[in-house]
Every structure is written in structure tokens, then in C-alpha cells.
VEXDREN-2710 file (C-alpha; in Angstrom, 1 decimal):
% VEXDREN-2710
k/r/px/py/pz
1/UNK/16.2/19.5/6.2
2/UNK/15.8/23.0/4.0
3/UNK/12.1/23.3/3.3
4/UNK/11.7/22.5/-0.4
5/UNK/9.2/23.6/-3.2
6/UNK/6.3/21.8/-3.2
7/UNK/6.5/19.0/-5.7
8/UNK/2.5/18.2/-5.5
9/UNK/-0.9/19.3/-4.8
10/UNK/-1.8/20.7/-0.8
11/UNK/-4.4/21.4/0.4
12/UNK/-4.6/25.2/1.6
13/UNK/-3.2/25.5/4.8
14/UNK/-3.6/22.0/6.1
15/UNK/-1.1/19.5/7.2
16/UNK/-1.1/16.2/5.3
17/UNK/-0.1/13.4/7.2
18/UNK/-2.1/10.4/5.1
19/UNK/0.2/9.5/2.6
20/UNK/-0.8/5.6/2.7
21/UNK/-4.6/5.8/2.3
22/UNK/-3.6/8.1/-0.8
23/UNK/-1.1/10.4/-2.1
24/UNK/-1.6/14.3/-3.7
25/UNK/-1.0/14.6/-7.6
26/UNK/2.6/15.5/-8.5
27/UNK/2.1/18.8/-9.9
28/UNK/4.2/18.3/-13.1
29/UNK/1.0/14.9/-13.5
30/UNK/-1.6/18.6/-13.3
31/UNK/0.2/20.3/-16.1
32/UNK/0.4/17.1/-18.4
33/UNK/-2.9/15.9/-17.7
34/UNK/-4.8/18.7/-20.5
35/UNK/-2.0/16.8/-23.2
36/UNK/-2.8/13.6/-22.4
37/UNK/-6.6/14.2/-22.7
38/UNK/-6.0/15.4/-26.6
39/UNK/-5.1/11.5/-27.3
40/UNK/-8.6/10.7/-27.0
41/UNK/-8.8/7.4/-29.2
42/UNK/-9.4/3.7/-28.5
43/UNK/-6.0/2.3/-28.2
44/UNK/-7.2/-1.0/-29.5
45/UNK/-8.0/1.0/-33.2
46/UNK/-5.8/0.5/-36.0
47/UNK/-6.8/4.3/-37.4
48/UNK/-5.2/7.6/-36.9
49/UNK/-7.4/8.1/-34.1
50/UNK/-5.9/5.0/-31.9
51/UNK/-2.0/5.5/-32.4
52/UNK/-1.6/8.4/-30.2
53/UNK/-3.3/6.5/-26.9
54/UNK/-1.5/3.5/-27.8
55/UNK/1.5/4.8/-27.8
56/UNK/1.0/6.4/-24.7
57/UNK/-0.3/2.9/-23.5
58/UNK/3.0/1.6/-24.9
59/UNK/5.6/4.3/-23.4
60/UNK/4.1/3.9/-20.1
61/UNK/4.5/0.1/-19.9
62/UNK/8.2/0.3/-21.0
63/UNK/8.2/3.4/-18.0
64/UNK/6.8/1.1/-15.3
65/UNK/9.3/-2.1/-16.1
66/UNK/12.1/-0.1/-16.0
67/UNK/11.4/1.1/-12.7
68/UNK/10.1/-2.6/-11.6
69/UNK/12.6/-4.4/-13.5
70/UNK/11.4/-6.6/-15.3
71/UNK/10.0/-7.3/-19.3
72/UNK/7.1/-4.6/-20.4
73/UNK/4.7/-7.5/-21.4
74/UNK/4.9/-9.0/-17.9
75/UNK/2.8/-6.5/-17.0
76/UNK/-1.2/-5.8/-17.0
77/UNK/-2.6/-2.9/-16.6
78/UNK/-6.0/-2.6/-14.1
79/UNK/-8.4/-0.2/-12.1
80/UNK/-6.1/-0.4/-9.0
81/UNK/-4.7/-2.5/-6.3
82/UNK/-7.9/-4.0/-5.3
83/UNK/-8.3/-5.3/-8.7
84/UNK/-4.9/-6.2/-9.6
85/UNK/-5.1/-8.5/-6.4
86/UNK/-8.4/-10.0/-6.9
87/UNK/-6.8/-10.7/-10.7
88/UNK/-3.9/-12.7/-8.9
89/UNK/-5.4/-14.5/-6.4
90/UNK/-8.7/-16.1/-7.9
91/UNK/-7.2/-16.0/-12.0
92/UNK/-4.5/-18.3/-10.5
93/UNK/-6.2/-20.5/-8.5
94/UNK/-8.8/-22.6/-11.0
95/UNK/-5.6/-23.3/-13.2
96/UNK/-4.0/-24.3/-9.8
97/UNK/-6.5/-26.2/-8.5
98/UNK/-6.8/-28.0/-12.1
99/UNK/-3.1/-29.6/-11.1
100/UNK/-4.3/-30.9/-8.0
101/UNK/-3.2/-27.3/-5.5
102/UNK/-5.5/-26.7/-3.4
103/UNK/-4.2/-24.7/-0.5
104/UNK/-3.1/-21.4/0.2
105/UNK/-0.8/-19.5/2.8
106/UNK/-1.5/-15.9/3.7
107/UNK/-1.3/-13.4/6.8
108/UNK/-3.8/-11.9/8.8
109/UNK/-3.1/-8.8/8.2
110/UNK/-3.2/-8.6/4.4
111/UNK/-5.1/-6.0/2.3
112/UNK/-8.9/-6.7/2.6
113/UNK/-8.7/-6.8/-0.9
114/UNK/-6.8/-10.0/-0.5
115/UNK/-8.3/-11.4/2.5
116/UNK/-11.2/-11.7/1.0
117/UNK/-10.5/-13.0/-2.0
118/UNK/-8.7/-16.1/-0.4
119/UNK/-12.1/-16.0/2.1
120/UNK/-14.0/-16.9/-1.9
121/UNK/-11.5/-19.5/-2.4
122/UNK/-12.6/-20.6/1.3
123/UNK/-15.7/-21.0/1.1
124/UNK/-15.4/-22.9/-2.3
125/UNK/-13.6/-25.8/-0.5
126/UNK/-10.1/-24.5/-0.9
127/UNK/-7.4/-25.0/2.4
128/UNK/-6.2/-21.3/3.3
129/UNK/-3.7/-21.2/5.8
130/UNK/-3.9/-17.6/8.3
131/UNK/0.0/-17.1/9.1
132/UNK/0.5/-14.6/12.5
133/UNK/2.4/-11.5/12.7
134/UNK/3.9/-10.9/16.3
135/UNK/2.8/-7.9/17.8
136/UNK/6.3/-6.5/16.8
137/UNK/5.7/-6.8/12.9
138/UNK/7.5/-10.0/12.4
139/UNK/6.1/-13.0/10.7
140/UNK/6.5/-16.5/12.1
141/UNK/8.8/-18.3/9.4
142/UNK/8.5/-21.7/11.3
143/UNK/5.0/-21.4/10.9
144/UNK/5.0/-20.6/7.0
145/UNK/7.7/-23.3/6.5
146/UNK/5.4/-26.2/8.3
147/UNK/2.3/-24.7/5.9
148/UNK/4.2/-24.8/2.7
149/UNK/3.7/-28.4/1.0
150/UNK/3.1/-29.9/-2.5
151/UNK/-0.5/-28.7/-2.2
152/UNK/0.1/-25.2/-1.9
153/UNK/-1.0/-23.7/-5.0
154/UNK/0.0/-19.8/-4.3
155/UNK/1.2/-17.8/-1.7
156/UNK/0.1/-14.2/-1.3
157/UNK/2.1/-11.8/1.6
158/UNK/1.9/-8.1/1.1
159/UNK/5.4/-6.3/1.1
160/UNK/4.7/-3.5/3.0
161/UNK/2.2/-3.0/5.7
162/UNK/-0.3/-0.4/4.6
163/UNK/-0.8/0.7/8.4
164/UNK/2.4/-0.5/10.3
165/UNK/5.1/0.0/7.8
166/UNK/6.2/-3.6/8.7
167/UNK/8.2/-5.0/5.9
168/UNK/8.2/-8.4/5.1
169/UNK/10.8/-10.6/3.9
170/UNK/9.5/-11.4/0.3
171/UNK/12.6/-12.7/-1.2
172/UNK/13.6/-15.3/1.5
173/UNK/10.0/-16.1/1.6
174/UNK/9.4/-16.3/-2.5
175/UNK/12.3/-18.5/-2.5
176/UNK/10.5/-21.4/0.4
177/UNK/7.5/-21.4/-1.8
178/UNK/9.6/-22.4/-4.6
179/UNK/11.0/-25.2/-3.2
180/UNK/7.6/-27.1/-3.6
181/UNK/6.7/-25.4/-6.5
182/UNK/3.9/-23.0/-5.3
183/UNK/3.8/-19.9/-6.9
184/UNK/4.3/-16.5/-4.4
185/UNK/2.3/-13.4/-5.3
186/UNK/3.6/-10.1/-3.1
187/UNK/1.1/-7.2/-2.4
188/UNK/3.9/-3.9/-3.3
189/UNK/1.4/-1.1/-3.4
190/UNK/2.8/0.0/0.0
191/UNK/5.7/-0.4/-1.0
192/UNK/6.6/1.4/-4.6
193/UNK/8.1/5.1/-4.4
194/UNK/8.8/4.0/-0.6
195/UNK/11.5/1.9/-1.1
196/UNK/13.6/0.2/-4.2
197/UNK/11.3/-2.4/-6.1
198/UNK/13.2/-4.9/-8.1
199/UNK/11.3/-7.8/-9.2
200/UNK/14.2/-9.6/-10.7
201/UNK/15.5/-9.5/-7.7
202/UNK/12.8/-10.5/-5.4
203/UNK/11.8/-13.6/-7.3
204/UNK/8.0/-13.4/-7.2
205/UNK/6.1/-14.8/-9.7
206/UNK/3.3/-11.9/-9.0
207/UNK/3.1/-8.6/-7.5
208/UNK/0.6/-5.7/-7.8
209/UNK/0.8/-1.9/-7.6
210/UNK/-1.8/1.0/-7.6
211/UNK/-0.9/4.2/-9.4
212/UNK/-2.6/7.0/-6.4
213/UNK/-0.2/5.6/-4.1
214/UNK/2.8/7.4/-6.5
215/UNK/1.8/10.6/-6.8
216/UNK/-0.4/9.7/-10.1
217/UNK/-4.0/9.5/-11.1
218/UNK/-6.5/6.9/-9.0
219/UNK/-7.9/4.1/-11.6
220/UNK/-4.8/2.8/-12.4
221/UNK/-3.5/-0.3/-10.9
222/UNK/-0.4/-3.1/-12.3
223/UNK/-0.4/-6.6/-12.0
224/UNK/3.1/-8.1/-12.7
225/UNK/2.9/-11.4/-14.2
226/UNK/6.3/-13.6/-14.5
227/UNK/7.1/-14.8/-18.3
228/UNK/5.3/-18.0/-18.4
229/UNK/3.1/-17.5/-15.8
230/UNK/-0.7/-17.4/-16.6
231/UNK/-3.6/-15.6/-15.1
232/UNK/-7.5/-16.6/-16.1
233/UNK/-9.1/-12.9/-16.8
234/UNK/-12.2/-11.9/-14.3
235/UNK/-13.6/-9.7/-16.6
236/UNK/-15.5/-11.2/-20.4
237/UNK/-15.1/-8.9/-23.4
238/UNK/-12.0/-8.2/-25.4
239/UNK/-8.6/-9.1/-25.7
240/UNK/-6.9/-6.2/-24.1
241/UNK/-3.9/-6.4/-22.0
242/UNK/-3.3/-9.7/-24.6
243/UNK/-5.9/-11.4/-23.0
244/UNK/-5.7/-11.1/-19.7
245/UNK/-7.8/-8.2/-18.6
246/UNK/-10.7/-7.1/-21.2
247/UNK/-11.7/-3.8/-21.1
248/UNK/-10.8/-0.3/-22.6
249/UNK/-8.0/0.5/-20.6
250/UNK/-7.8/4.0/-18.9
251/UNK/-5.1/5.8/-20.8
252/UNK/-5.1/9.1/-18.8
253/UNK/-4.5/7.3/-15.4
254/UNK/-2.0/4.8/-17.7
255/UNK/-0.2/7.7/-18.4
256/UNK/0.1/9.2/-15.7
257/UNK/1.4/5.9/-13.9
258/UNK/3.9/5.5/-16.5
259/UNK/4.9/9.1/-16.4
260/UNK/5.6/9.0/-12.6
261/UNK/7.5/6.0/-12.7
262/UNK/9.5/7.9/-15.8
263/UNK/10.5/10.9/-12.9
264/UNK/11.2/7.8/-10.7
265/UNK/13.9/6.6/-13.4
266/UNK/15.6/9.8/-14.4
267/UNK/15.0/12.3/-11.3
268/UNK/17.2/11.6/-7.8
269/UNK/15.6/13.9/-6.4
270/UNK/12.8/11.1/-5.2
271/UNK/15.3/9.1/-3.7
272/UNK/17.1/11.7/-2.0
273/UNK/13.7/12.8/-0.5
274/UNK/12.7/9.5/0.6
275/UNK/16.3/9.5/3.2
276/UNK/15.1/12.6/4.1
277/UNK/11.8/11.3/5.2
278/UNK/13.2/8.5/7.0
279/UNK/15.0/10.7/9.1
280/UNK/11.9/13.5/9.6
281/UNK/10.2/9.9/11.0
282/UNK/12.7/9.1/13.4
283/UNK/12.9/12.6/15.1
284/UNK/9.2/12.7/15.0
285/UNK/8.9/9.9/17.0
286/UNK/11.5/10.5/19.1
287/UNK/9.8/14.0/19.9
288/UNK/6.4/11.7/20.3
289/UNK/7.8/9.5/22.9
290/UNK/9.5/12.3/24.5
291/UNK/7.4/15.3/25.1
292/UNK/4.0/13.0/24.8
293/UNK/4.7/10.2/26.8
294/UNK/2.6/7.0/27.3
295/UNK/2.8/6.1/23.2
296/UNK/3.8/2.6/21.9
297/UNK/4.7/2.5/18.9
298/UNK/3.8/-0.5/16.6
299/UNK/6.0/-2.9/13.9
300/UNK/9.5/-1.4/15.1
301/UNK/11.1/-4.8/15.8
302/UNK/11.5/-5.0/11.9
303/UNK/12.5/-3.2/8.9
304/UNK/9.6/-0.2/7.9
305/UNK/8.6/1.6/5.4
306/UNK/10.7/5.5/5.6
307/UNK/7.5/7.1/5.8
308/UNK/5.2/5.2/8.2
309/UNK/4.6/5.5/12.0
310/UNK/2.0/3.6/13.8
311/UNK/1.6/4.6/17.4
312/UNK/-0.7/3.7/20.4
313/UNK/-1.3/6.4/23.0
314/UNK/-2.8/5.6/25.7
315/UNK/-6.0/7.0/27.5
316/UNK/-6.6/8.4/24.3
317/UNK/-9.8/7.6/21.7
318/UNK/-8.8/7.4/18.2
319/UNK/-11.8/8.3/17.0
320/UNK/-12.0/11.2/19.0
321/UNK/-8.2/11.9/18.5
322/UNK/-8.3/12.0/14.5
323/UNK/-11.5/14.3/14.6
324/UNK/-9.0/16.6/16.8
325/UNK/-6.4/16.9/14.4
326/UNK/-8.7/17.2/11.5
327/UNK/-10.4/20.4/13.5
328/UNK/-6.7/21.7/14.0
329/UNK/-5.8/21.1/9.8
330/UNK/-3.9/17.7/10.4
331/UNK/-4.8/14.9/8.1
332/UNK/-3.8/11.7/9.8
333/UNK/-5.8/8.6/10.0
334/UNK/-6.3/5.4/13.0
335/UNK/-5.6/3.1/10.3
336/UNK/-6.0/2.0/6.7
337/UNK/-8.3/4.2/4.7
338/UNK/-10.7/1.2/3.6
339/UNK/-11.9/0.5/6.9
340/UNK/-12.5/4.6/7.8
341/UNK/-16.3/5.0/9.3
342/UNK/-15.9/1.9/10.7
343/UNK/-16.1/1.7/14.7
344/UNK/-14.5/-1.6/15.2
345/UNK/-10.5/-1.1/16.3
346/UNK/-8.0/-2.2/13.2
347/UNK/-8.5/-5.9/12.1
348/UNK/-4.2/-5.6/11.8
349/UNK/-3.6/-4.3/15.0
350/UNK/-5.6/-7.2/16.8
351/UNK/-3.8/-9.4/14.4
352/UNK/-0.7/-8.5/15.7
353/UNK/-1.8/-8.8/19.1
354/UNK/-3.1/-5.6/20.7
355/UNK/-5.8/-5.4/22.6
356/UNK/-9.1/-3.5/21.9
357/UNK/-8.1/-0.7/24.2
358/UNK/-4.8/-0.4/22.3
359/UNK/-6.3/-0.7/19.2
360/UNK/-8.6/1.9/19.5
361/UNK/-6.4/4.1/20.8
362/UNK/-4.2/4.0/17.7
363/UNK/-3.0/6.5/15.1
364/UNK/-1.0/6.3/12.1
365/UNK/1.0/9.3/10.5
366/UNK/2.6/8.6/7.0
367/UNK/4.5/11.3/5.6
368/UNK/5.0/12.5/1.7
369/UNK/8.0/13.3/-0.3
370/UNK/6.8/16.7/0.2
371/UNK/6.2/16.5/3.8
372/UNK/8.9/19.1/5.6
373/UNK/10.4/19.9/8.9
374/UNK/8.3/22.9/10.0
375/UNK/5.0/20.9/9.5
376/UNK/6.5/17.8/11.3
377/UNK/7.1/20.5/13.7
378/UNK/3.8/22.2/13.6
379/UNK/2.1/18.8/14.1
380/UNK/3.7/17.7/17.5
381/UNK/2.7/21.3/18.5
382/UNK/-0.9/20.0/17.5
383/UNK/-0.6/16.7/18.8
384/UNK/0.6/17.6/22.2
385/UNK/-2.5/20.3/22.8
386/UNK/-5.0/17.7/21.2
387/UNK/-3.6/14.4/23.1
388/UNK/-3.2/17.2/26.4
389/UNK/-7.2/18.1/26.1
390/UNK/-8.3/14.3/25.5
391/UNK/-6.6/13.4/28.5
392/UNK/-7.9/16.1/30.7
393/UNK/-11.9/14.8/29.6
394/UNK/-10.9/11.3/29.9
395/UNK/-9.2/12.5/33.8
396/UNK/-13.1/14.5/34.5
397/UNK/-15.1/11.8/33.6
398/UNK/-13.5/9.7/35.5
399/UNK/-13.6/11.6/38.8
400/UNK/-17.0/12.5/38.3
401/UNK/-17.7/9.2/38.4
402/UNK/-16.0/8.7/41.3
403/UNK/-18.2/11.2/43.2
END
């Protein structure tokens, strides 16, 4: 793969390798962003002053649909994925529970921003049922078939794993829930710019997105809301978003959502560089297992996400291992970026079955549209000398305390 022209923001000769916790700024969102700050209005005024933000408002709706099929007004705009799934999950459930639906079905290894808004519902008498993931990615359909029943209000499974990769199968699963009539809600910020989203196509009833996972602006997030479908708002105040999320909404990271998605629409280039990821992956981790040795890596018994590698290497801290690569200007992380600074081995991987050892010997790399061949290349370099040096402590200690 030719090395390309940067398409976003890098950091000065550094390696970035953390595209899930949070991607750079596209750098055609930098030289928009001083435009978009003239349109400075409420968009909810009916003056001069409020038609230039709400018709950004307007143009960036139409943007995002287009690239989500599905209608414009199916869609509310949010702070981010954390809200947009807190929206879902406890807006639907008092109109659920209203009709009698009181249970649930999720997986272990959801978002925390889902886990523990189905851990409310818990603890206000609500059934939740905690589906397994095998330690290969793949989720127990048996299971989730025997859970489903005519008191399952909502189901909620993530379409992308935020550290594995794993992809799950939504459609398949969107149309069991169906079948009883509960409703199935799909956690996509993983999984938009990664891989196609069609929501047509898919057949949720809900799905949620976050605009700093695209290349845009953080403080942006989408909740997709079928025609018909109805949501109870979580925040009191005004009728924005037609009711369903009050709150001035935050046009410059609006905009630059919907102007993303627009380059989505109209530019291959995205696509064209997401195959070319894929394959950078594969001979990554080919060179990983190969010149490294003693590395497992996780979720590969399903489908993944192009860009996402989640490896265990053994005698090897994680902890110690990331502050390696940071020293050597790698940016990489042990897992998802809402549980950094936190000592305790990744709530997913034990989910899926590793043990603490494992867990905490575990990286994940997830590369960028813009990530290229000689920094893939750079990195194993990196890798190699930091995993070598770990080892070789690890190999001292231990004969030292064998004297």
C-alpha cells in the first residue's frame, strides 16, 4: 500500500494506533470548523440570526440518513454514544413496561454505557437477561432464543466490539426479537466508517452512533429511532429534536458529523481505504504471531471489524507493555478507553473467558484510514524490542527468586 497524504490530524512524530477509544479530526473538519462558528444563532429562533444554524442542523440530518439509510426525522441528535444509549434503553423501557414488558436481553460485554443502564432497570425490579460471548467472539444464539419471550420489552447488542472487533449478527438477531414483538436496539458506534451501515437493511428499531469515532468533532452523538417508534426524553426543557431530547443542540459538532458522513457519501476514497486497512491488519498480525511468538489473538472465530486487533501476549504486563510503547511514540491501548487508569484486567475479556493472567496481558491496536504500511512496519520494530525487554525482567525476577 503506497503511503498516502495524511487525511487527518497526527500527532508529531508519534504512531497512532487507538483509533477505537477515539479518532484524529479529518483535516478538511479543521479548515471548516472557523465557517461553521460564523453561524452562531439558536437554531430553535425564527429571526435572521437562527436560519443559518438550522440549516446547518437541517443539511447535516439529511447527510447522516443518507449514509445510515433511513428517513432524516428518525434521527435525534445527542452529546455522544453514552447518551444516545442511556436515551434508548431507559426512554423505552417505562412505555415498555407500561404494556406489561418487563425483561430485557443483553451481553456481557456491551458498552458500560449500556451495562449500566440495564443495571438501573435492575435494580428497579426489571428481569435482565446477561447473554455469554465464547471466548472466540461468538454469541450463544440458543441461549438468546430460550431468553426471548412475550415479556421481553427491548433487546440491546452492540454491533461491533469496541475492544475485540467481534461483530455480531444484528440482522438475524433483530429479526428473533421480532417474532415476540420486543423491540432490538444495536450499539453501531464501533461500527460506522468501519464497515457499511444500513439500517433498512438491518431491521432495528434503534441504533446509536457517536460523531469522534468518524473523524469529526466529540459532543456529538445519533440515536436512530424507527418511524413509529417512541422514546421518553431524559432530559426537561424544550422541545428540540421534536421532543425527544431538549436542549440547545451543538451545531458545530452537528456539523461536523453531518459533514463527515457527507465525504462518506460522495468520496470512495473511504471505502477504498478501509480494504486497505483490513489487509495492513492481517499482515500485521501475521508478522505478530510470527516474529513475536507466544500471542493469542482474541474474537477471530467471527467476522471483525477491518481495523481492530486484540492480542494476548504472554509473560507480558499490559500495563507495563502500553507505558513501553507510549515511551517509544506508539499509541495503543489494553482495552477500551473508558476503563483506562483502571488496574482491574478488561471486564470483556473475562466475559469472553480469559483468565486474569490473559487478561492482563492484553493489548489492542486499531488502526485509522490514515494509518500506513511504514508505521505498521515501524511498530512491530517497536513491539518486538518492548515485548523482548519485558520478557528479559520478567525471566530476572524470576531467577532471582529462585536463588
Amino acid at each position: 500500500m503506497k503511503h498516502a497524504p495524511s487525511l487527518s490530524l497526527k500527532d508529531t512524530g508519534r504512531i497512532y494506533l487507538d483509533h477505537n477509544a477515539t479518532t484524529p479530526l479529518l483535516n478538511k473538519v479543521v479548515e471548516q470548523v472557523p465557517h461553521w462558528l460564523a453561524a452562531w444563532g439558536n437554531p430553535s429562533s425564527i429571526h435572521f440570526s437562527g436560519r443559518a444554524p438550522k440549516n446547518l442542523l437541517r443539511e447535516s440530518r439529511q447527510h447522516l440518513a443518507t449514509l445510515l439509510k433511513c428517513r432524516p426525522l428518525e434521527l435525534i441528535f445527542t452529546s455522544g454514544g453514552s447518551e444516545s444509549n442511556n436515551l434508548v434503553i431507559k426512554g423505552f423501557a417505562p412505555l415498555a413496561q407500561a404494556l406489561g414488558r418487563n425483561e430485557f436481553i443483553t451481553t456481557q460485554i456491551e458498552h458500560p454505557s449500556v451495562k449500566e443502564s440495564f443495571r438501573a432497570l435492575e435494580s428497579r425490579g426489571a428481569k435482565v437477561h446477561w447473554l455469554k460471548v465464547s471466548r472466540g467472539g461468538a454469541i450463544d444464539l440458543e441461549a438468546y432464543a430460550q431468553a426471548l419471550c412475550d415479556k421481553t420489552a427491548l433487546v440491546s447488542i452492540m454491533a461491533a466490539n469496541n475492544e475485540t472487533g467481534s461483530l455480531m449478527p444484528i440482522k438475524q438477531m433483530a429479526e428473533m426479537a421480532h417474532v415476540v414483538g420486543a423491540k432490538f436496539h444495536t450499539d453501531a458506534v464501533q461500527a460506522l466508517g468501519k464497515i457499511e451501515v444500513n439500517l433498512s437493511e438491518w431491521g432495528v428499531d434503534f441504533a446509536t452512533f457517536a460523531a469522534h469515532k468518524i473523524y469529526a468533532l466529540r459532543g456529538a452523538g445519533l440515536v436512530f429511532s424507527r418511524k413509529g417508534e417512541r422514546l421518553t426524553s431524559l432530559i426537561s426543557g424544550g422541545n428540540q429534536e421534536r421532543g425527544r431530547r431538549a436542549g440547545t443542540e451543538n451545531i458545530l459538532a452537528i456539523t461536523a458529523f453531518g459533514f463527515v458522513a457527507d465525504l462518506y457519501n460522495r468520496e470512495p476514497i473511504f471505502v477504498e481505504r478501509r480494504d486497505q486497512v483490513s489487509a495492513l491488519r492481517d499482515q500485521m498480525e501475521k508478522a505478530i504471531a510470527t516474529d513475536i511468538g507466544g500471542v493469542q489473538f482474541t474474537g477471530v472465530e467471527v467476522a471483525r471489524l477491518p481495523n481492530t486487533s486484540s492480542m494476548v501476549i504472554d509473560n507480558v504486563d499490559g500495563e507495563s507493555l502500553l507505558m513501553g510503547l507510549d515511551l517509544a511514540g506508539v499509541s495503543a491501548s489494553t482495552g477500551a478507553a473508558c476503563s483506562s487508569g483502571n488496574p482491574e484486567p478488561s471486564p470483556t475479556l473475562l466475559a469472553m473467558g480469559l483468565s486474569r493472567r490473559e487478561a492482563q496481558g492484553s493489548l489492542r491496536v486499531s488502526l485509522g484510514c490514515d494509518t500506513s504500511r511504514e508505521e505498521i512496519t515501524e511498530f512491530l520494530v517497536i513491539l518486538r524490542n518492548v515485548v523482548d525487554r519485558l520478557r528479559k525482567i520478567r525471566a530476572d525476577v524470576k531467577n532471582a527468586d529462585a536463588k
